[in-house]
C-alpha positions as CSV (number, residue, x, y, z in Angstrom):
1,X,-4.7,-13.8,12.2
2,X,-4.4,-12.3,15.5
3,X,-2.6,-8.6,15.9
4,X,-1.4,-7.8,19.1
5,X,-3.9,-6.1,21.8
6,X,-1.3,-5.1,24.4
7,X,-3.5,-3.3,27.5
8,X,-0.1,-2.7,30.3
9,X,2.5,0.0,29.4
10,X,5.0,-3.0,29.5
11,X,7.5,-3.6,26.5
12,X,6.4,-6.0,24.2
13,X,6.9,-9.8,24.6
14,X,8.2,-11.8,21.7
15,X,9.1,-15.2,21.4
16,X,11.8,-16.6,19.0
17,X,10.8,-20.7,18.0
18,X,13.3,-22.5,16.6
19,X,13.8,-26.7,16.1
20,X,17.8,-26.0,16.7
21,X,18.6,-27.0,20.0
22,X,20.6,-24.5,22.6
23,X,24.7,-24.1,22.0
24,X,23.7,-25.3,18.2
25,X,25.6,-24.4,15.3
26,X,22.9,-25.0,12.5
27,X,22.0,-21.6,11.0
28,X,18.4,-21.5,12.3
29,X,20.1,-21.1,15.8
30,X,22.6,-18.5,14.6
31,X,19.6,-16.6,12.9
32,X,17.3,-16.6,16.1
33,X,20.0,-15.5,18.4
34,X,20.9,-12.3,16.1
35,X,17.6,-11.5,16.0
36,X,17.3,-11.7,19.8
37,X,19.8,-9.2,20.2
38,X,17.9,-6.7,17.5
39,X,15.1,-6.9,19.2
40,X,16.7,-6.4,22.8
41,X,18.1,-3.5,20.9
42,X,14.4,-2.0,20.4
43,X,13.7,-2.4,23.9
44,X,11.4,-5.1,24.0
45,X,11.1,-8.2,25.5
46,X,12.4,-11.8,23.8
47,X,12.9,-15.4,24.4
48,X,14.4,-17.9,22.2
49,X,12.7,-21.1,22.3
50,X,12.6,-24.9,21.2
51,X,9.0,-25.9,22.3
52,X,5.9,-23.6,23.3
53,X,4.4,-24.2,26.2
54,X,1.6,-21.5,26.9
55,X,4.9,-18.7,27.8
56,X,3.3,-15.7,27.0
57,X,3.8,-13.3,24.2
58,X,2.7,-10.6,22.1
59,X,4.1,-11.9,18.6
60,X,5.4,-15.5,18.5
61,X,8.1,-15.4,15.1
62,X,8.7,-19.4,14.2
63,X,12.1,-20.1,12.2
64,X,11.1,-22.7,9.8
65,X,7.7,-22.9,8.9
66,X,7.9,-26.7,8.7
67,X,9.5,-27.4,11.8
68,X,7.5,-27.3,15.3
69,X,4.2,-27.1,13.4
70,X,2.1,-28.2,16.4
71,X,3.8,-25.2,18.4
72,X,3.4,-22.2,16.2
73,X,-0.3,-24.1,15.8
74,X,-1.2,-24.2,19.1
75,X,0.2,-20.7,19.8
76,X,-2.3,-19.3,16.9
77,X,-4.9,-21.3,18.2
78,X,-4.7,-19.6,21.8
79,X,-5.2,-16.5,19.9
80,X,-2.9,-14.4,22.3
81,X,-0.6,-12.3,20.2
82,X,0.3,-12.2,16.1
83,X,2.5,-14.8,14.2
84,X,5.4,-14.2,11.7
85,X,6.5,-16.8,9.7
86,X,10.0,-16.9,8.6
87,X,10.7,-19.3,5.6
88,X,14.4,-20.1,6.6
89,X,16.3,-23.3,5.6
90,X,14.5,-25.1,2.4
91,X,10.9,-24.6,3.5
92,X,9.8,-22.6,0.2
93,X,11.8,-25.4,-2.3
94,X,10.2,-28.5,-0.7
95,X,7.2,-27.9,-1.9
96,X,6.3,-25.0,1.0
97,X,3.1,-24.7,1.3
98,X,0.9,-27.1,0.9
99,X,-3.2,-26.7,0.8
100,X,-3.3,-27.6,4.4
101,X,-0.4,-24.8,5.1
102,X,-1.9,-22.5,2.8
103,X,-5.0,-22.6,4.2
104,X,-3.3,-22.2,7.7
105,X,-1.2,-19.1,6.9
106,X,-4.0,-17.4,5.6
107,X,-6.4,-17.7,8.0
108,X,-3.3,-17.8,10.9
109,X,-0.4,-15.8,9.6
110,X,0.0,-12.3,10.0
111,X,3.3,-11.7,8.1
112,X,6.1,-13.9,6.6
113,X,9.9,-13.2,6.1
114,X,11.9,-14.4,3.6
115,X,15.7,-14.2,3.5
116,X,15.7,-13.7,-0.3
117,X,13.7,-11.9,-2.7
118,X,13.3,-15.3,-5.3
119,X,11.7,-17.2,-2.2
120,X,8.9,-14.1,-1.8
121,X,8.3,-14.1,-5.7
122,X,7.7,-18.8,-5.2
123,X,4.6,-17.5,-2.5
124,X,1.2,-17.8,-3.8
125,X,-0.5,-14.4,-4.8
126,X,-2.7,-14.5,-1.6
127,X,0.3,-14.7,0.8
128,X,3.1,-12.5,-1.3
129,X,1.9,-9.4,0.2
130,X,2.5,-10.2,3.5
131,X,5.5,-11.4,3.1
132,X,8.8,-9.2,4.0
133,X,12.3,-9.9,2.3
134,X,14.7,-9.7,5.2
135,X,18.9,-10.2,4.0
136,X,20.6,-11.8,6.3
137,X,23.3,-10.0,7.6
138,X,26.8,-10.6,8.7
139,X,30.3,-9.6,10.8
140,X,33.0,-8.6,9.3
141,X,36.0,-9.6,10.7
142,X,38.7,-6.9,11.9
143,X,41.8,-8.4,10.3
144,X,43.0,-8.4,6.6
145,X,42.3,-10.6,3.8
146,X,45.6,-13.2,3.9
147,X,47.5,-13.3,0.5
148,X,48.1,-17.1,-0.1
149,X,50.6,-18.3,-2.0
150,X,48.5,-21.5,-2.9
151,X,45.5,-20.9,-3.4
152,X,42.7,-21.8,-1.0
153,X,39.5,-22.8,-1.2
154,X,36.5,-23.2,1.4
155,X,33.7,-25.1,1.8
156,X,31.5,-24.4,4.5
157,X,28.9,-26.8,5.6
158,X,27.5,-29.8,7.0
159,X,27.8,-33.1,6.1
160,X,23.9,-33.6,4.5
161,X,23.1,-34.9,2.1
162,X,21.3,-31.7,0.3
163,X,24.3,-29.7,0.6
164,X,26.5,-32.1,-1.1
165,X,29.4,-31.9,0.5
166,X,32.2,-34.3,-1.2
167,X,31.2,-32.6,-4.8
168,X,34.1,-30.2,-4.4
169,X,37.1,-32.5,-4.0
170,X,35.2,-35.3,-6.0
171,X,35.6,-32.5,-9.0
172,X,39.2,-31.7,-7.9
173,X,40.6,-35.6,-7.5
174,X,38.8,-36.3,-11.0
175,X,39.5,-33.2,-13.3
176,X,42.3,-31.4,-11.5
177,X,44.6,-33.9,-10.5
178,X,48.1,-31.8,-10.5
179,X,46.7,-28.3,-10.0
180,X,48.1,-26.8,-7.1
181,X,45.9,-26.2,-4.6
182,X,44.0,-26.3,-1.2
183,X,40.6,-27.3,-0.1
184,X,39.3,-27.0,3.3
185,X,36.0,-28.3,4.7
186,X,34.7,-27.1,7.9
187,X,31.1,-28.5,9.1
188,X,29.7,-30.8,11.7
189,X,27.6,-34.2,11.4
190,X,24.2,-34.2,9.9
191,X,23.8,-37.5,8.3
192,X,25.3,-40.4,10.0
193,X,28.5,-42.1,8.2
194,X,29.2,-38.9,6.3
195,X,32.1,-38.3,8.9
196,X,33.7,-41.5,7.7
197,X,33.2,-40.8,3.9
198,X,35.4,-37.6,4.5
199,X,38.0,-39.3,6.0
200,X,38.1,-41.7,2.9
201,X,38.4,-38.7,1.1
202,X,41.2,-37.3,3.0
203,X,43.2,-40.5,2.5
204,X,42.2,-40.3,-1.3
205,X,43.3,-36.6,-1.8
206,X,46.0,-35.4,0.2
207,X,44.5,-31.5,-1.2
208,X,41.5,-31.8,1.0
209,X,41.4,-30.8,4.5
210,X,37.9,-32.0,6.8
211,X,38.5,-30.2,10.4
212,X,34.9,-31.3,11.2
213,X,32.4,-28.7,13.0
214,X,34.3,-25.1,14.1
215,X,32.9,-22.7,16.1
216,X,31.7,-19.6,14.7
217,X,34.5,-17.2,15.2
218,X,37.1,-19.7,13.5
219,X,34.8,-20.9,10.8
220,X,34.5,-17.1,9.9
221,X,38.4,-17.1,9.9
222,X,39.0,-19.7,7.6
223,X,36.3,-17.8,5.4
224,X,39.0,-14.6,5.9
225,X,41.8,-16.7,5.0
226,X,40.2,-17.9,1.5
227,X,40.8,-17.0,-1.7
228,X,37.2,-18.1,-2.4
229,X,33.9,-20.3,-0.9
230,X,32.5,-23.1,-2.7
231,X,28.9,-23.7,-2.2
232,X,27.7,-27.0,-4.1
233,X,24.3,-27.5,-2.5
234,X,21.2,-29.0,-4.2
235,X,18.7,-27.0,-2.1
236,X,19.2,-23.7,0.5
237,X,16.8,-21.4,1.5
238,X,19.3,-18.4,2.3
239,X,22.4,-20.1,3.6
240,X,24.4,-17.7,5.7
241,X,27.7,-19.0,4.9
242,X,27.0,-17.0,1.1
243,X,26.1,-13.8,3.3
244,X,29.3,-13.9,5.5
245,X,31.1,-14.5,2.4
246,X,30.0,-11.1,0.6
247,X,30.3,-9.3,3.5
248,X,33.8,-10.4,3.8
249,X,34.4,-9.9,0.0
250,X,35.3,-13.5,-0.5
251,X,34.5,-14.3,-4.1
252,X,31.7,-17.4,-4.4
253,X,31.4,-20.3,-7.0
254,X,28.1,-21.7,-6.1
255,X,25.5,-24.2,-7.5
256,X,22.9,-22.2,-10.0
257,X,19.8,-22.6,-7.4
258,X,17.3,-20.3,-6.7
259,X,18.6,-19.6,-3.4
260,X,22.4,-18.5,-4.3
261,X,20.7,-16.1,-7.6
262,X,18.6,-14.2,-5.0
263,X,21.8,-13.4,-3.0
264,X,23.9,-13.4,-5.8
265,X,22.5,-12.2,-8.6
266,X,20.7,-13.3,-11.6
267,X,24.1,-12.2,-13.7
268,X,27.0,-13.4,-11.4
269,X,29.6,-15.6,-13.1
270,X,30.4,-18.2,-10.4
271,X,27.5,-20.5,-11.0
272,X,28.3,-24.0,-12.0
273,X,25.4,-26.8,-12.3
274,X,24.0,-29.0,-9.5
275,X,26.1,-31.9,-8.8
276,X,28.2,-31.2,-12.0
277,X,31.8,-31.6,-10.8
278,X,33.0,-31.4,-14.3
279,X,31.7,-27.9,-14.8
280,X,32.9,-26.6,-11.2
281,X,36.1,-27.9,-12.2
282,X,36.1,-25.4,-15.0
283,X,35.1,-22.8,-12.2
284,X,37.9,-23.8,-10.4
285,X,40.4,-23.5,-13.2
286,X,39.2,-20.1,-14.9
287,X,39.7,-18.4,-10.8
288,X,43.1,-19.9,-10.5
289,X,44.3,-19.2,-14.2
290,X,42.5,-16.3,-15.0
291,X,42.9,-12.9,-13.0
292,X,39.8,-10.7,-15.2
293,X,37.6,-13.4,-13.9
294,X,38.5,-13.6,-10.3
295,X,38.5,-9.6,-10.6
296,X,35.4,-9.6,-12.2
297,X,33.7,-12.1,-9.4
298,X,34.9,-9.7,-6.6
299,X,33.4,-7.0,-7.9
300,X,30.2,-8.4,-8.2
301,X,30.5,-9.6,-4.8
302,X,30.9,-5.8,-3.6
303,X,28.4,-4.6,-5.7
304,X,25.8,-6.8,-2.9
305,X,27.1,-5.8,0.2
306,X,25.4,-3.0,1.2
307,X,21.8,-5.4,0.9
308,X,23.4,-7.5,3.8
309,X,24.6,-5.0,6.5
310,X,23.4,-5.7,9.9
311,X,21.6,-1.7,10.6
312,X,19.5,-2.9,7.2
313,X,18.6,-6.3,8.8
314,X,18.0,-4.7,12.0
315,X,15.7,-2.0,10.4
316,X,13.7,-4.6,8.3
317,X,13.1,-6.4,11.3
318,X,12.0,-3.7,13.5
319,X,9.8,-1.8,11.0
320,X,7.9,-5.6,10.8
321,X,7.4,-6.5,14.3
322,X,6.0,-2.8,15.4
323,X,3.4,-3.0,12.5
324,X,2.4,-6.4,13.7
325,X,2.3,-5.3,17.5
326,X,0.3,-1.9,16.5
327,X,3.9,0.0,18.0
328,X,5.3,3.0,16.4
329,X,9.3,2.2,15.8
């Protein structure tokens, strides 16, 4: 571990590392450009960046602590400045960390973030306490909710295979053949041919909608214009679309992982079953045809907003980096 030894009166340097490349749309780069602007916010100095090459920095923070290894490495090695961690996307479900990475963080690592409390609680003993839950936070959008007069559901997400995609209108074609009803899917291309099995699925079921990859703005205005988000995946680490969704007050029905019950809630009442179509079906059915549940979902929903507002992410973040660069906030 390295903590920051500053000598100029200059603001502090920080760099942001992420793998997702400039004008992406994958979460990491969402995440690294918001915390950009909180940290413009405190005055200091930032960077978003894809590769390290000796830039310097006072505290180097590396979204993904799988990705870019040999950078945040190298950057600990030179010993210039103190490294955070953040465990975004899957890191702490696929088997994050190993001996090797363990070793590393302990003897590198001077704090970690985690976008949920359940991923802090996975950390071994020796690395929990310097690890920082940090919600994700998220716009709201200006306009009203839309009243639909069929009801509307969204999935948003990319076609990968971990966030199983086609589970929601494989469940819908099968088990609710003549319910009434619309499914859109909005997400770009991860895994090659996954484009073409959603256009087979179009054909199949007239009720599902792909419009591929949307810019941010008018993905967040098809989550506005839904009655509720579906969120089948196998493994997140704190997807962002969930967050958005709270904030919004869109109801979720969501796969019972780790990752949605740390957002969620231990006790919330839209979980269904990894890759159980069958039981999403059900999910499906009791929002449509029951109104205490859907009521019941939405209130649940409001009861987590407050954790994702962006002055609490902004706060989180600030009170971290100043006691990792030895600066009062």
């Amino acid at each position: 571990m390295t903590m920051s030894t500053r000598t100029g009166k200059s603001s502090p340097q920080v760099l942001l590392l992420t793998h997702a490349p400039r004008h992406s749309r994958l979460g990491n780069r969402i995440t690294a450009l918001r915390w950009a602007a909180f940290i413009r916010h405190m005055g200091w100095r930032v960077r978003v960046i894809n590769r390290y090459q000796q830039q310097p920095a006072d505290v180097m923070i590396a979204l993904n602590a799988r990705r870019n290894q040999a950078d945040f490495r190298a950057y600990a090695e030179n010993g210039q400045g103190a490294l955070i961690l953040a465990l975004t996307g899957t890191d702490s479900y696929a088997g994050w960390p190993n001996a090797d990475e363990q070793r590393f963080a302990e003897q590198h690592v001077d704090a970690l973030i985690a976008l949920q409390d359940d991923m802090r609680q996975r950390l071994p003993v020796t690395l929990r306490s310097r690890c920082t839950v940090i919600y994700q936070s998220a716009a709201r959008l200006d306009n009203e909710r839309a009243q639909n007069a069929t009801p509307v559901f969204l999935l948003s997400g990319h076609l990968r295979a971990e966030k199983a995609p086609f589970l929601p209108v494989q469940s819908i074609h099968e088990y609710l053949p003549t319910m009434t009803m619309q499914l859109m899917h909005c997400g770009g291309v991860i895994d090659a041919g996954m484009d073409e099995q959603a256009r087979q699925w179009m054909q199949r079921e007239t009720r599902y909608h792909y419009l591929g990859e949307l810019p941010h703005r008018q993905a967040l205005q098809q989550l506005q214009h839904a009655d509720a988000l579906i969120n089948p995946s196998r493994i997140e680490g704190g997807p962002a679309v969930v967050t958005e969704a709270i904030v919004a007050g869109v109801p979720v029905l969501a796969s019972n992982i780790p990752a949605h019950r740390g957002l969620l809630g231990e006790d919330y009442l839209g979980f269904f079953q990894v890759d159980d179509p069958a039981e999403l079906a059900r999910r499906i059915t009791d929002f449509i045809e029951h109104r205490d549940y859907r009521e019941r979902l939405r209130q649940q929903i409001v009861a987590r907003e407050h954790l994702f507002q962006t002055e609490h992410e902004r706060a989180c973040l600030q009170r971290l980096l100043c006691s990792v660069v030895d600066q009062a906030p």
